[in-house]
Each structure stands twice: as C-alpha cells, then as structure tokens.
N, C-alpha and C positions, 0 to 999 in steps of 0.2 A: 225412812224418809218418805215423806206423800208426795203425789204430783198434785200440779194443781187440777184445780176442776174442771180448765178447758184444755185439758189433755185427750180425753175421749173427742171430744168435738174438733178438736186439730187434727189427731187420725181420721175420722169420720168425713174430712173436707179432702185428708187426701185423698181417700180411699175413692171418692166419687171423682177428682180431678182425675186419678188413675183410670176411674171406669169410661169415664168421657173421652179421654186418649183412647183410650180401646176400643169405645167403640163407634169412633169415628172409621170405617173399616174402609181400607181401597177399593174402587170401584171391582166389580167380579172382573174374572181376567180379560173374558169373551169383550166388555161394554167399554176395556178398556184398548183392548187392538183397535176395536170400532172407531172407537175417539183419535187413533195415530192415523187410520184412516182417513179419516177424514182432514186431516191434516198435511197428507201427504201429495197435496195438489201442487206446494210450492217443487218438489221434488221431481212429481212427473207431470208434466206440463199439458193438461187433456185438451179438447178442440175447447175452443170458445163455446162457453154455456153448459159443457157435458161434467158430470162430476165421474169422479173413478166409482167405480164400481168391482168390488175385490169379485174375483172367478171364481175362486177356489183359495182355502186360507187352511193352515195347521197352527196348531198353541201344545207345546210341550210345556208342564208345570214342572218344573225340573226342584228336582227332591236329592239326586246327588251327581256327582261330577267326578272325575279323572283327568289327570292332569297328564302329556306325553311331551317326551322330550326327546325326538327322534330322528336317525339317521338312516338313508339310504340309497339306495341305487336304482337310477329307472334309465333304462336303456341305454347303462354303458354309464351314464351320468351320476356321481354322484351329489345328495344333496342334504338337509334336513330340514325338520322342520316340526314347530311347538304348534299343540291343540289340545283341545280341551271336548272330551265328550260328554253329553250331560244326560243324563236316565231321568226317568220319570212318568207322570200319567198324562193324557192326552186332555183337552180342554173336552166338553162335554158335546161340542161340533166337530174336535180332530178324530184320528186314529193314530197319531204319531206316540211314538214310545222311546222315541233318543235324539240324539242331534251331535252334531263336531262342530266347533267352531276352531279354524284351521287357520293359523297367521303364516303372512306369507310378505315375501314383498309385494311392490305395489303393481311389478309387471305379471305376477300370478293372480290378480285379484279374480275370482269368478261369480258367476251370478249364480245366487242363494236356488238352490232345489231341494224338492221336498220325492224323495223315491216309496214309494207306496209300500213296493213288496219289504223295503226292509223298516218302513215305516219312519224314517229318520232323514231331519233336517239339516245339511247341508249348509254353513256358510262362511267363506273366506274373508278374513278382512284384514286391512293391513296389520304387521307387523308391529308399529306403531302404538298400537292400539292394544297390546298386551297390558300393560299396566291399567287401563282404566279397567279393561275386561278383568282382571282377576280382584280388582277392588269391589267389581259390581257381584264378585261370586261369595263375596264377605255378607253380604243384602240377604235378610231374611225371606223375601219376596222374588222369585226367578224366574221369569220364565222367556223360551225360546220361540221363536214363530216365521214362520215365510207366511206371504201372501203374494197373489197373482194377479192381476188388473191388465188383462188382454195380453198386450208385449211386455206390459212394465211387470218387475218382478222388488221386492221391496223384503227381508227379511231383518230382526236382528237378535238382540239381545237385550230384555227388559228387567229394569229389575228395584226392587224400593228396599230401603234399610229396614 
C-alpha cells in the first residue's frame, strides 16, 4: 500500500507546529518572579507613589520533592502535620538548595523565611491548599521562592504544566 504524496508534507507541518510550541519558551525563572513582583502592589499596599522594591529574594528550581505525613509531640502536645520538601538548584541570583512547604491550619499560618545557613525556604500555608499544591507538583515547571520588600514578606509556589 502507498501513502499519498502529501504525507511528507503533513508530517513536515506537524513537526514545525511541534517546534513552534517548543519554542515558545517561558520566560527565564529570575524575569519571571520580577513580573509577580511587580504585581504584588495589590497585595502589599506601599505609600502613595512608591513602588515595592524586593530587599533581598531566593528562587529554588526544584528538581525533586518528598512528601511527609507526620506525627508528633512538642511540649507535652501532641499533634501532626503534612509537608512537602522540595531539593533543587538555586536561581542564578539565589544560594538556596531546598525548601518545606508545611500545611497547617489557618491559626498556624507563618510568615515564609528564607535561613541562610541551611540554605532553605520555609512556608506554611493552609491546609486547605494541599490539593492544588500537589496538583501543581504534577507541573513540569517548579519552582519555589520568598522575597522580602522592607516589612512585607511574600513567598510561594510556582509552577507551569
């Protein structure tokens, strides 16, 4: 059996439609915090006329993850509680090399920290919020980040299919 002639040229169309998705490429990760950045006005409310200005910012590229399902005891109390650690290389302005993302209830929530010596991002968010979180760790695209803008502290979880 032959194909027909415009068989090459039907593959030949997809293969470029293919290349043109490809390389349509997400912006680099750095150009991409920038951009949340600047977004983040509605969030933290600065004086009239001033724009935020990030302090000090970390970008984990996150490459793999761990999932904990845990229980324990702190000061007589017990309790538990689900988090997710994520490993990876640092944005090419960070130094960070891991991060927890800790659910909690909503009277545990705390403000995202970035600790130097261990190199790793910190941030609790509710409870709640596990199922989008583990949807978004299905995302070929990950990565984790705090940023700092004077008192306001702003971190999350990023991430594209």
């Amino acid at each position: 059996m032959t194909q027909p002639d415009n068989v090459g040229t039907i593959k030949q169309a997809i293969l470029l439609i293919g290349y043109e998705r490809m390389s349509i490429l997400p912006l680099p990760i750095e150009e991409q915090v920038d951009e949340i950045i600047s977004e983040l006005d509605h969030i933290f409310e600065p004086d009239e006329g001033a724009r935020l200005v990030a302090t000090g910012r970390q970008i984990l590229i996150v490459r793999t993850s761990q999932f904990f399902t845990a229980g324990h005891t702190t000061s007589g109390v017990a309790g538990s509680q689900a988090y997710i650690r994520l490993l990876g290389s640092p944005s090419p302005s960070s130094e960070v090399t891991n991060g927890y993302i800790r659910f909690v209830g909503p009277q545990d929530i705390r403000t995202p920290t970035y600790t130097s010596e261990r190199k790793q991002i910190n941030i609790w968010v509710n409870q709640d919020y596990l199922p989008m979180t583990l949807a978004q760790m299905q995302h070929s695209q990950r990565y984790l980040w705090v940023g700092f803008f004077g008192a306001h502290t702003y971190g999350d979880l990023h991430s594209s299919p």
